[in-house]
DOFI-902384 format. One line per 8 residues: number of its first residue (from 1); their letters; for each residue x, y, z of C-alpha. Coordinates in pm, 1 decimal. Example, Ala and Ser with C-alpha at 12.3 -4.5 7.8 and 13.67 -1.06 7.14 Angstrom:
residues 2
1	AS	1230.0 -450.0 780.0  1367.0 -106.0 714.0
end
This chain:
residues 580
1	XXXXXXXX	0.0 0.0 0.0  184.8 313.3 -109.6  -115.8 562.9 73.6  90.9 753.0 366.7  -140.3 824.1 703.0  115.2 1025.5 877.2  -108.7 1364.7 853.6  -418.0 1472.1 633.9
9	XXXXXXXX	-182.0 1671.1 350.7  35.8 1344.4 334.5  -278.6 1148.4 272.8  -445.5 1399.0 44.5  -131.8 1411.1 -196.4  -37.8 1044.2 -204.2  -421.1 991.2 -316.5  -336.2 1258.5 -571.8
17	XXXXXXXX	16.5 1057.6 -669.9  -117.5 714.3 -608.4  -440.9 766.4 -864.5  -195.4 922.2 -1121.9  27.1 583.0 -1109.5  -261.4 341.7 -1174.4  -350.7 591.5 -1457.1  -62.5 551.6 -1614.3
25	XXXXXXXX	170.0 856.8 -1560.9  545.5 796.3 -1579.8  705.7 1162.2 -1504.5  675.7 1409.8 -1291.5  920.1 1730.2 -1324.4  931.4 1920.8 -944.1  1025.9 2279.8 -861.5  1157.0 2303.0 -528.3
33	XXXXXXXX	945.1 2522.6 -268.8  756.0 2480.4 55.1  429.6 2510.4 42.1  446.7 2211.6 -220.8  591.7 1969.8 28.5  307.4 1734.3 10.3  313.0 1680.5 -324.5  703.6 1689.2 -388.6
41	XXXXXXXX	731.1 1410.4 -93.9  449.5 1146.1 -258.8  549.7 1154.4 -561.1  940.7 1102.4 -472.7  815.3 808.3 -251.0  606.4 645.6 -540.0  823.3 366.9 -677.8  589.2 410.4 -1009.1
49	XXXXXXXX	676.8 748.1 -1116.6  971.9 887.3 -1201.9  1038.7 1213.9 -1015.1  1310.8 1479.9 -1199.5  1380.0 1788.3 -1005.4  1465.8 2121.5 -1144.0  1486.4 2436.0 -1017.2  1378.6 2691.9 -1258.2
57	XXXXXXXX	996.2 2645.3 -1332.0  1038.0 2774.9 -1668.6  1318.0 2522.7 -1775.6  1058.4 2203.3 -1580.7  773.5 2346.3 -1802.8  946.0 2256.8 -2109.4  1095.7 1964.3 -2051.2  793.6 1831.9 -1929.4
65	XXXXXXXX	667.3 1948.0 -2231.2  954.7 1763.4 -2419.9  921.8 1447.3 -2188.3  518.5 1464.6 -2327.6  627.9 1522.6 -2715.1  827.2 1219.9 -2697.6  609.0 959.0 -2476.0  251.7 1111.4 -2576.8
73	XXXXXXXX	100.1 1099.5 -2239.8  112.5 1373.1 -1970.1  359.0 1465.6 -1807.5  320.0 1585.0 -1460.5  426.3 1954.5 -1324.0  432.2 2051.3 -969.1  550.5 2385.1 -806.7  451.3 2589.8 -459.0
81	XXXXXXXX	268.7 2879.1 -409.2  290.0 3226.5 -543.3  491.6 3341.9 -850.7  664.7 2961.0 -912.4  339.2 2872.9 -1116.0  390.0 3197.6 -1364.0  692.1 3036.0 -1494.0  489.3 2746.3 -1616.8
89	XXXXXXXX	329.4 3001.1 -1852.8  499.0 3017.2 -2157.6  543.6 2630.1 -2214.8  165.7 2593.3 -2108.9  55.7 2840.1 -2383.3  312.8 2600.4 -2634.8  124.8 2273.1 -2508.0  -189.0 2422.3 -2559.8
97	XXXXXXXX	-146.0 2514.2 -2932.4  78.6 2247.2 -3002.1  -162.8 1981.3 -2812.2  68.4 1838.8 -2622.4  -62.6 1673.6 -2249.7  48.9 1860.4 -1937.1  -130.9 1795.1 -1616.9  44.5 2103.6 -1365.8
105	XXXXXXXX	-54.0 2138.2 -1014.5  46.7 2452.8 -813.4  18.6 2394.7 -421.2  -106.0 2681.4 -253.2  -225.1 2872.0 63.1  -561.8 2805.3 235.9  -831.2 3078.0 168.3  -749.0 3299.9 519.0
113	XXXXXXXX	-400.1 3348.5 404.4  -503.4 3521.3 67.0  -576.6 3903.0 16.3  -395.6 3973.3 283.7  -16.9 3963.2 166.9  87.1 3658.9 341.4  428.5 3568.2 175.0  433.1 3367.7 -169.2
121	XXXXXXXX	101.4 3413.2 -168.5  -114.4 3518.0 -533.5  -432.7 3422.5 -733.8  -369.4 3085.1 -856.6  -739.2 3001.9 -952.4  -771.3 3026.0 -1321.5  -400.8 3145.6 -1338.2  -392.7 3025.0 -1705.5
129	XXXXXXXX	-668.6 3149.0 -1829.2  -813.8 2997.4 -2120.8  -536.5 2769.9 -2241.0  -572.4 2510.2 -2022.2  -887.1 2208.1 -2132.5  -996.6 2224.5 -1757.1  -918.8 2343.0 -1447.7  -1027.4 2342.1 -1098.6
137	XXXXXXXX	-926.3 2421.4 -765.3  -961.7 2142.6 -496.8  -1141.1 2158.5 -153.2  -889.0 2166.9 147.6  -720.6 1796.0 260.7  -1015.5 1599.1 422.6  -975.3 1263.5 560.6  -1353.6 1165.1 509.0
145	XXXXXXXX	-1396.3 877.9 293.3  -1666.2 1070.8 43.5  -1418.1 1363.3 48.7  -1128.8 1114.6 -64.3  -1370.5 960.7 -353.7  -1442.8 1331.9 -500.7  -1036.3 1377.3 -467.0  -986.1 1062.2 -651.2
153	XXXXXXXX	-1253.5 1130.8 -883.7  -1125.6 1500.7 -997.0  -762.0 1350.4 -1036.1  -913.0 1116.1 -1311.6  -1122.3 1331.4 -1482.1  -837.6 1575.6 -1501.6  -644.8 1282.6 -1624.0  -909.1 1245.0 -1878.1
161	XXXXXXXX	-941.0 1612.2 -1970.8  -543.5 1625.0 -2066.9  -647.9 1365.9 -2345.6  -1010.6 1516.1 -2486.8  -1167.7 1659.3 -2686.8  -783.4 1728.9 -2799.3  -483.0 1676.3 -2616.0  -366.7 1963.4 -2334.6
169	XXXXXXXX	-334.4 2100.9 -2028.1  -487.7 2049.2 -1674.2  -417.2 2285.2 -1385.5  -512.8 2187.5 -1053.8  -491.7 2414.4 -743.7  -451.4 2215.8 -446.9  -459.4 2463.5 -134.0  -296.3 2288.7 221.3
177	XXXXXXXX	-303.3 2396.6 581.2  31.2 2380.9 769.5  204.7 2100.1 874.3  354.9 2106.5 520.5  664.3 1818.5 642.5  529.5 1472.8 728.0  481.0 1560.2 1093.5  257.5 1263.2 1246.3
185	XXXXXXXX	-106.0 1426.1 1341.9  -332.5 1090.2 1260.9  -393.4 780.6 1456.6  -541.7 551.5 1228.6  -541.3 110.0 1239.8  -411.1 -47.0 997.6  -743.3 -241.4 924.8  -911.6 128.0 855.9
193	XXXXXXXX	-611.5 215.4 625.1  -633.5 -107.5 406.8  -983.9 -91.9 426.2  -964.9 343.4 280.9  -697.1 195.7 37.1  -934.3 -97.9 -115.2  -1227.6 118.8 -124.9  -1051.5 389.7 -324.6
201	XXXXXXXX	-828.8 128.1 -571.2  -961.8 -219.0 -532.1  -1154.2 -170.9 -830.1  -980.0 76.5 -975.5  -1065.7 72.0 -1370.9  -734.2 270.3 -1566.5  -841.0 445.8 -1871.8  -722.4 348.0 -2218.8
209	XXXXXXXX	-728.5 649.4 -2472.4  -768.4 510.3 -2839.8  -758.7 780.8 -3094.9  -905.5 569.1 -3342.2  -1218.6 687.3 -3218.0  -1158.8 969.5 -3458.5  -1300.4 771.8 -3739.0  -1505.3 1004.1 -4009.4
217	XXXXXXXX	-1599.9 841.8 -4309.8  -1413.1 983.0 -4574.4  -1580.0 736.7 -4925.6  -1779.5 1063.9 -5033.8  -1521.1 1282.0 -4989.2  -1271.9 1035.2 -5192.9  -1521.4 1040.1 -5478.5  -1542.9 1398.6 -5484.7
225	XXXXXXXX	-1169.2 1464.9 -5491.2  -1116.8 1228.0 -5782.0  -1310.6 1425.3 -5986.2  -1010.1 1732.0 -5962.0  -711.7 1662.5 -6186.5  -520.9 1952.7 -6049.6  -489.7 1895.3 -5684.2  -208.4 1957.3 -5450.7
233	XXXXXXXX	-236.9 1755.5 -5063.9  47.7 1918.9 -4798.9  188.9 1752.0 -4517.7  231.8 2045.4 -4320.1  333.5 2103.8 -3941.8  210.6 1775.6 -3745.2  322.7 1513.7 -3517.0  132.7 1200.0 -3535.6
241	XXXXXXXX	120.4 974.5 -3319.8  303.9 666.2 -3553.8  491.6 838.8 -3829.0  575.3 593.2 -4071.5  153.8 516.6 -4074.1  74.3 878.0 -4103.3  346.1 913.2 -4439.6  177.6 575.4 -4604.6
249	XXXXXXXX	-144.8 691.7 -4538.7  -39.1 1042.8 -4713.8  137.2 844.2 -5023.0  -116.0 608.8 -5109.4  -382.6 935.2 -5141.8  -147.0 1109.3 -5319.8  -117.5 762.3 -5537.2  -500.2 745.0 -5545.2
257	XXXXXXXX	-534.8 1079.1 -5661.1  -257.9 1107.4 -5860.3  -182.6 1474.4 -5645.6  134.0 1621.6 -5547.1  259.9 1564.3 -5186.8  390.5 1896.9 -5034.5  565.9 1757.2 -4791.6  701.0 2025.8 -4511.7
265	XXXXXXXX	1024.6 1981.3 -4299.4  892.5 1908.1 -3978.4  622.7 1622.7 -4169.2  754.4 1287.1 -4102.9  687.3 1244.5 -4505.7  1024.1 1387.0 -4604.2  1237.1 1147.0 -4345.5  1017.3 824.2 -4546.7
273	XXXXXXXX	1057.9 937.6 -4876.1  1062.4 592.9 -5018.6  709.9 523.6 -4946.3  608.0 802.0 -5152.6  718.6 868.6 -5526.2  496.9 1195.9 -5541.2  695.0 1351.3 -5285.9  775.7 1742.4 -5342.0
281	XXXXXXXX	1003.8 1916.8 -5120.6  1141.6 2240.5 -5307.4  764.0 2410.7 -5345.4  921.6 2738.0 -5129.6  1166.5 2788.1 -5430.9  910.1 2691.4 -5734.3  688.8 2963.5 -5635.1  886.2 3182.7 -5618.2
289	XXXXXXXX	940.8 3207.9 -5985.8  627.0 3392.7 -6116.7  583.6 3126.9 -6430.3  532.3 2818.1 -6225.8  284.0 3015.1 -5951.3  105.2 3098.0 -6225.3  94.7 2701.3 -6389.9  86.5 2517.0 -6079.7
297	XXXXXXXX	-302.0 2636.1 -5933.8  -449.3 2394.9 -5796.8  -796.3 2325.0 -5770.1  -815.8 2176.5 -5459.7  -622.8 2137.1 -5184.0  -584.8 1881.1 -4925.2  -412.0 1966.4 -4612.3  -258.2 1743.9 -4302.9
305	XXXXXXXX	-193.8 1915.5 -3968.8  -117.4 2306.9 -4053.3  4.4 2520.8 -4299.0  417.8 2479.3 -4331.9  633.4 2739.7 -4225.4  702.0 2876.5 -4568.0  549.4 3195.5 -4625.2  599.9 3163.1 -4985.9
313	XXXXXXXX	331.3 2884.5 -5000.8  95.7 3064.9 -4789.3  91.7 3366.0 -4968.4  50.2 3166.4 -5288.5  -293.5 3009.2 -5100.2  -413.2 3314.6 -4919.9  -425.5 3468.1 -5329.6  -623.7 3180.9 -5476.0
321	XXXXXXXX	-847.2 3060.6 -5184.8  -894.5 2739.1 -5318.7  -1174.9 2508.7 -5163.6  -926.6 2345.0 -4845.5  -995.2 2023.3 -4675.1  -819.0 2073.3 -4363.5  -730.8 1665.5 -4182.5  -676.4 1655.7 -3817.4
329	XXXXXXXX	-771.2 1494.5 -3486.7  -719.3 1853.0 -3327.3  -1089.9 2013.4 -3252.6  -884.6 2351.1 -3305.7  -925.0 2612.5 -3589.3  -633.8 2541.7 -3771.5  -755.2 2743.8 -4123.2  -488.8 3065.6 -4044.6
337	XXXXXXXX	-541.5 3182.1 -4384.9  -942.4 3197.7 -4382.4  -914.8 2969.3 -4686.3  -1275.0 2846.7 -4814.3  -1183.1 2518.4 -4530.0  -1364.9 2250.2 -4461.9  -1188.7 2048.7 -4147.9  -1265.5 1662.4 -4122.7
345	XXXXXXXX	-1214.3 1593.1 -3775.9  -1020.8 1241.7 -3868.4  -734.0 1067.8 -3698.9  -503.0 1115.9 -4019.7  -359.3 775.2 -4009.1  -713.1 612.0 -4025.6  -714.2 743.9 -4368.8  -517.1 468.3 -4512.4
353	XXXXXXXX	-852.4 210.7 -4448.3  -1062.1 422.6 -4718.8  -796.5 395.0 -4994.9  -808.5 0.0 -5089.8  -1183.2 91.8 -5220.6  -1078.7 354.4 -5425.1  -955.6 285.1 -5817.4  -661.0 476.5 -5916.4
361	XXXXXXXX	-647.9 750.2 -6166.9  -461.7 743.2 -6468.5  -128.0 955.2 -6511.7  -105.9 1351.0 -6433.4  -15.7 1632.2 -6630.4  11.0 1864.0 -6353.4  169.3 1620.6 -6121.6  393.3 1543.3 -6352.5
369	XXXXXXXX	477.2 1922.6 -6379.3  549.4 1923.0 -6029.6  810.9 1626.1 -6027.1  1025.3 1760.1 -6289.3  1067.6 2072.4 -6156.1  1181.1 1960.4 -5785.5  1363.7 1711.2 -5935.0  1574.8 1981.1 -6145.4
377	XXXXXXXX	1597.9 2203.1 -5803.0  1727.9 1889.4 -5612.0  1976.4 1836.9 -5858.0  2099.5 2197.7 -5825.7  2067.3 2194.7 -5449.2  2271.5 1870.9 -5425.3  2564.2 2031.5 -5660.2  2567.9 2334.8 -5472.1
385	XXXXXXXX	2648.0 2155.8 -5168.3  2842.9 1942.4 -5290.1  3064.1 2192.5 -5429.1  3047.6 2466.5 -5124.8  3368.5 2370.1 -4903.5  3258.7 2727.7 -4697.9  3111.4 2692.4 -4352.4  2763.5 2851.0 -4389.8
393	XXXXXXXX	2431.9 2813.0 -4248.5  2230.1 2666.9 -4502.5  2411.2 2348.2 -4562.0  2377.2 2240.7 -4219.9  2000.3 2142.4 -4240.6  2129.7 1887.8 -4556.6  2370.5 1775.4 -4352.3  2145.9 1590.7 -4137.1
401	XXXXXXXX	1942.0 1470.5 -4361.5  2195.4 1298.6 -4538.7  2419.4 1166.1 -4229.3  2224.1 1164.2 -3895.4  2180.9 788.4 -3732.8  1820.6 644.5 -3855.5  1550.5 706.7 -3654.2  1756.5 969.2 -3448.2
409	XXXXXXXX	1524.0 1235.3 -3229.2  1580.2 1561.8 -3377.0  1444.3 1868.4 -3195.2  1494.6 2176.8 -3472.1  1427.0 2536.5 -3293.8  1255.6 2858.0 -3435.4  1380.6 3125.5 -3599.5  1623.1 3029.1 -3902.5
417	XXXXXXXX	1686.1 2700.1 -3808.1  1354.7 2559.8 -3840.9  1328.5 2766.3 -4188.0  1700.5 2652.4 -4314.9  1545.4 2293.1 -4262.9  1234.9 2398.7 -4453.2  1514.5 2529.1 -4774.1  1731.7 2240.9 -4753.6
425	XXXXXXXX	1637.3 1889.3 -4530.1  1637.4 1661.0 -4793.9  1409.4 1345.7 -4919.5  1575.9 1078.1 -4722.6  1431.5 691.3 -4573.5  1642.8 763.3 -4210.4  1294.8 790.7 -4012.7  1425.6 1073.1 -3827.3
433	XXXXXXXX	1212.3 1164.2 -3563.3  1169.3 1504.1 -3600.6  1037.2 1762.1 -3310.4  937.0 2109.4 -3272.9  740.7 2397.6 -3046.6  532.8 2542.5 -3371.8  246.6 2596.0 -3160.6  324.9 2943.4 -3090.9
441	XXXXXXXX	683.8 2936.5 -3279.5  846.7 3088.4 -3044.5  1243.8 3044.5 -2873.1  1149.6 2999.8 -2506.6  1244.5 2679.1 -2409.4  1426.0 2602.3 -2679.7  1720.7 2364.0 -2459.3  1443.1 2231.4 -2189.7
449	XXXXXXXX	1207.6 2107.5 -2431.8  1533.8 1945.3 -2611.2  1633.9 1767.2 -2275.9  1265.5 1664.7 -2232.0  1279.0 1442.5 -2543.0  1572.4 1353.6 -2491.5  1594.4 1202.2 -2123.1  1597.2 824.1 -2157.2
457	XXXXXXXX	1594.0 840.5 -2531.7  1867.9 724.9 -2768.8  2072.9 980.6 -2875.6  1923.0 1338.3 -2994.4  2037.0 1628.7 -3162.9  1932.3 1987.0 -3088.3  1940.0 2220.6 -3402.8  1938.4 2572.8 -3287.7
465	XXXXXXXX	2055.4 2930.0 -3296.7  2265.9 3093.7 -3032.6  2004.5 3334.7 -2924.1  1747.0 3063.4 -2970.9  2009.4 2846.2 -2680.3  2116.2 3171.8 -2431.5  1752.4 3266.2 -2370.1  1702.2 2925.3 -2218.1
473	XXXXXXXX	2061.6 2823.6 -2046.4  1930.9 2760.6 -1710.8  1786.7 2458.3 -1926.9  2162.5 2288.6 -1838.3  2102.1 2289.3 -1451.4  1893.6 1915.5 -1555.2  2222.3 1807.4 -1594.8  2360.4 1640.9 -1307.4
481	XXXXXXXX	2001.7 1443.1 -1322.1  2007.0 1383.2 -1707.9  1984.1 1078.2 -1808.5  2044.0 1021.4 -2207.7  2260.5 1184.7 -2461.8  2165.4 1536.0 -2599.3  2393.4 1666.7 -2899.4  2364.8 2046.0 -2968.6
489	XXXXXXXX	2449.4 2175.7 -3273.9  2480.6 2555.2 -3230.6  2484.3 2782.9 -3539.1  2672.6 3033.7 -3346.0  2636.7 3392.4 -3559.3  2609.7 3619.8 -3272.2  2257.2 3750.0 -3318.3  1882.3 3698.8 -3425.1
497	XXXXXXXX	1996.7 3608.2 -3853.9  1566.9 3611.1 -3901.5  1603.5 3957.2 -3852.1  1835.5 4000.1 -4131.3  1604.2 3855.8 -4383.9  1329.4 4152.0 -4287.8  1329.4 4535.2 -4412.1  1445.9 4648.9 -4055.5
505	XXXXXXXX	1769.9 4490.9 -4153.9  1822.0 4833.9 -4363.7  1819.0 5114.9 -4046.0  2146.2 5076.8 -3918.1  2264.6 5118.2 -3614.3  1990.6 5018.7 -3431.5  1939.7 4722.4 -3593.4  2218.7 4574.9 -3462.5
513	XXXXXXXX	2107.4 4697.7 -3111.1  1794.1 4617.2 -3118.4  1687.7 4358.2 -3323.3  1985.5 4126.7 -3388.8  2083.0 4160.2 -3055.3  2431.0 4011.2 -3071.0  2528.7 3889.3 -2722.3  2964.2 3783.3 -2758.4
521	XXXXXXXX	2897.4 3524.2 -2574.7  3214.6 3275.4 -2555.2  3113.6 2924.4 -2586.9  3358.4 2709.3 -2454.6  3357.3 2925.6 -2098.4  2968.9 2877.8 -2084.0  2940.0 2497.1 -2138.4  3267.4 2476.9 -1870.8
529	XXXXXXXX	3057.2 2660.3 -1658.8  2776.0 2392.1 -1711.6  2965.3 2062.5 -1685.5  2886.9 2037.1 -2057.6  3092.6 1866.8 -2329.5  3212.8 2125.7 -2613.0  3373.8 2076.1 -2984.6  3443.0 2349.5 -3230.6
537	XXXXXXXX	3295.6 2248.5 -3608.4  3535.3 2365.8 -3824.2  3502.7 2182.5 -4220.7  3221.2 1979.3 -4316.1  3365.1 1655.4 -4320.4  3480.1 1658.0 -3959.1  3056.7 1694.3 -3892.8  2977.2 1411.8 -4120.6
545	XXXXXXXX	3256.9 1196.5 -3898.3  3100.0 1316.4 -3564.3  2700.2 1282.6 -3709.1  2781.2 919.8 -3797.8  2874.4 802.5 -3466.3  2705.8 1048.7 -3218.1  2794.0 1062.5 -2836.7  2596.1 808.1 -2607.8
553	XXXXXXXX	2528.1 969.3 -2307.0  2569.2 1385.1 -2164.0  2493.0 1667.9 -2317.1  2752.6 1759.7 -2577.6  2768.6 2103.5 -2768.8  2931.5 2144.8 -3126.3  2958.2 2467.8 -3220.1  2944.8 2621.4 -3588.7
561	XXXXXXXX	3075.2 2966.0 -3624.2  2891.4 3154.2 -3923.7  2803.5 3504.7 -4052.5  2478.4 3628.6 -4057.1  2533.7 3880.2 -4312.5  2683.3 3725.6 -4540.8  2435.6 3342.6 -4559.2  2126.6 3587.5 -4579.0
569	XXXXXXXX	2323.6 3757.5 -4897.0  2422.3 3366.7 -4985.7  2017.8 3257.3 -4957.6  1927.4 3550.2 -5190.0  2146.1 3502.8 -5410.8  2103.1 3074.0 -5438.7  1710.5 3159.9 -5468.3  1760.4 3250.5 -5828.4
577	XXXX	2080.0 3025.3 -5914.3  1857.9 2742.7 -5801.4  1566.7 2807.1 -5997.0  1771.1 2815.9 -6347.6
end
């Protein structure tokens, strides 16, 4: 019986801790503080769970969020009272459009220590707004049995709630009375303990989620989309639940309807390229040559997850508003152009079971037209490479998708990184697993959330900026608790290069100042500092030697020095050499 007696708070939160266990939770990511004592002390006793601490709540919130990309159940976040819960913030709004599972609970003081400035001491009910899927604020620890049922009872439907109608967050305020440390206050038998215990979990029924449920019958809209000869589908920004499914499941439609696949970076469809012959990766460059924009319209459009990051393509949609049939298991709005959408609420990788009904269409024109140009652009892309011995930014993102380890974890950050892999991350069959925070695209968190897929994982790579990495260094404190190999590649070129690519880049000096914000930072002192393994990259083929046989445990950082200036000059330039 793991239920401790010792004092009503140390019975209240081991109910919480022991009805997460037989729910299934795994993790649990603890901020140090007081009034959470409870909480922090049942969960480190439950031999079920596996308890990380870290100090900085901002840092746990994302690599609890990374810990949930990777295992695609909740992960659990606990913190005390007052301003420790704030820092959860920014990686609860990520969860929330990215639909990731995060159950947090903030401990907190009883109602006659608030509004009156006791210490630590804020409103904590509804503290996130509207971005959590529920929340709720429990009664005060109560050792009557009904009162331990409706504890029980909230833990599993918040359980529940992290999961439907779409995967998110749960926030549960749990107020406690002093004594805080397991001071002993109850005198209970054991026969009344095993008796509360078997009551509460005897017949204890654990919920199994199966998001097959999502199951929309899609023959009449198969029979309508073969009538279209000019159709484009895109695998935009989306991470399903079994990738190699969710990339058949896109290639045989695309064989069925003899479309185009648009396949975006951070798809799985460009790391299985072999499963799908109609695979199109270079669509960012094709329209931007006036000719093909104007050749390529489409007439319908099928979309997977959201629109990809390149804002050549969505600029090219917003113009035509073609009829879009928008495929997701989200309940979310995900239309950001205001297309003429239609969303089918459909688990994508149930959409494979419609397709053996279906007879093929006969050859494409227009997909045809497709093919041969990407296939000229890869061609070009692959000499240019090939040929560039200089260290620049672009060729990094080809790099990996030539020479990382199959089925390596890949967690590729914001800003140019994630658009570099958009240019350049090539068709390859690797079945890189590829991660991302796109649901609000921003850089907080960047390390954590790295760590968080990482931990217990084989080894990962983290593709990032250096402003991307400083804004979230207290993401290396997890390191004397890490457990797993984490491989940093930092494209080191002392400020925010996105910036470069926009108008502000013209009004000097203060763009430097203010907007590419160039920090001097010396590398090699800061990851001393941190216990953490450095290397300088210096030629490409000493980082195809070091991708093919990646370190095994730590956290490592390889460092790539490059100039911002002069790779956004390169990109321009390439954008026409490429196209001819």
């Amino acid at each position: 019986m793991t239920l401790n007696f010792i004092n009503i708070n140390t019975l209240w939160s081991s109910i919480i801790v022991e009805t997460l266990a037989k729910l299934g939770l795994k993790n649990a990511v603890i901020s140090p503080g007081s009034r959470s004592t409870p909480l922090t002390l049942a969960f480190a006793e439950n031999n079920l769970i596996n308890s990380i601490p870290i100090l900085d709540e901002r840092s746990a919130g994302f690599f609890a969020l990374g810990l949930a990309k990777k295992n695609k159940i909740p992960t659990v976040l606990v913190c005390t009272s007052g301003t420790a819960g704030a820092n959860f913030y920014p990686a609860i709004i990520e969860a929330k459009y990215s639909n990731i599972p995060l159950i947090i609970l903030t401990a907190d003081r009883p109602p006659e220590l608030r509004n009156c400035h006791a210490g630590q001491t804020i409103n904590q009910v509804n503290l996130y707004g509207n971005y959590p899927n529920w929340h709720t604020e429990l009664s005060l620890p109560c050792i009557d049995l009904d009162r331990l049922f409706y504890l029980r009872q909230n833990i599993i439907y918040g359980w529940e709630k992290s999961f439907f109608p779409s995967r998110g967050v749960v926030h549960i305020n749990i107020p406690f009375r002093e004594p805080l440390a397991p001071i002993f206050e109850l005198e209970i038998s054991e026969d009344k303990q095993t008796f509360i215990y078997q009551k509460l979990f005897s017949n204890f029924i654990a919920i199994n989620f199966n998001f097959d449920n999502y199951t929309l019958d899609l023959t009449n809209y198969l029979k309508h989309w073969k009538k279209y000869s000019q159709g484009i589908i895109i695998a935009g920004v989306d991470s399903p639940d079994n990738p190699q499914l969710y990339s058949k499941a896109i290639a045989f439609l695309s064989q069925t309807l003899n479309f185009p696949v648009l396949g975006e970076a951070l798809s799985p469809v460009r790391n299985y390229s072999d499963l799908n012959e109609n695979l199109i990766i270079n669509y960012d460059l094709i329209l931007r040559k006036t000719e093909f924009a104007n050749n390529l319209i489409p007439e319908i459009v099928i979309l997977f997850g959201e629109y990809p990051t390149s804002k050549e393509l969505r600029n090219w949609l917003n113009k035509l508003k073609v009829t879009t049939y928008i495929i997701t298991s989200s309940e979310d709005n995900l239309d950001a152009l205001h297309s003429n959408s239609i969303h089918l609420r459909i688990n994508p990788e149930n959409v494979i079971k419609y397709l053996t009904t279906i007879d093929k269409k006969s050859s494409s024109n227009y997909l045809n037209q497709w093919l041969t140009i990407d296939e000229k652009i890869n061609i070009n892309i692959h000499q240019e490479m090939r040929k560039n011995k200089q260290i620049f930014e672009g060729k990094v993102a080809w790099m990996l998708s030539q020479y990382l380890p199959e089925k390596t974890p890949i967690f590729i950050a914001n800003s140019m990184s994630v658009r570099y892999a958009e240019f350049f991350w090539q068709k390859n069959n690797r079945q890189i697993e590829t991660f991302f925070n796109r649901g609000t695209n921003g850089i907080d968190g960047t390390l954590s959330t790295a760590l968080g897929i990482a931990y217990q994982n084989q080894p990962a790579i983290l593709l990032t900026g250096d402003l991307a990495l400083l804004h979230d260094t207290n993401g290396f404190l997890i390191h004397q608790y890490f457990e797993g190999s984490l491989t940093i590649i930092l494209i080191n070129n002392n400020g925010g290069g996105i910036f470069e690519m926009l108008p502000i880049a013209d009004y000097q000096p203060l763009f430097e100042k203010y907007f590419a914000t160039p920090q001097f930072i010396d590398f090699p002192n800061l990851t001393q500092t941190y216990n953490v393994n450095y290397k300088s990259i210096n030629n490409w083929q000493q980082l195809q030697n070091l991708l093919t046989n990646l370190p095994k445990k730590g956290i490592n950082l390889w460092e790539i020095k490059t100039n911002r200036k002069t790779d956004t000059l390169w990109l321009k330039e390439q954008f026409i050499t490429l196209l001819t």
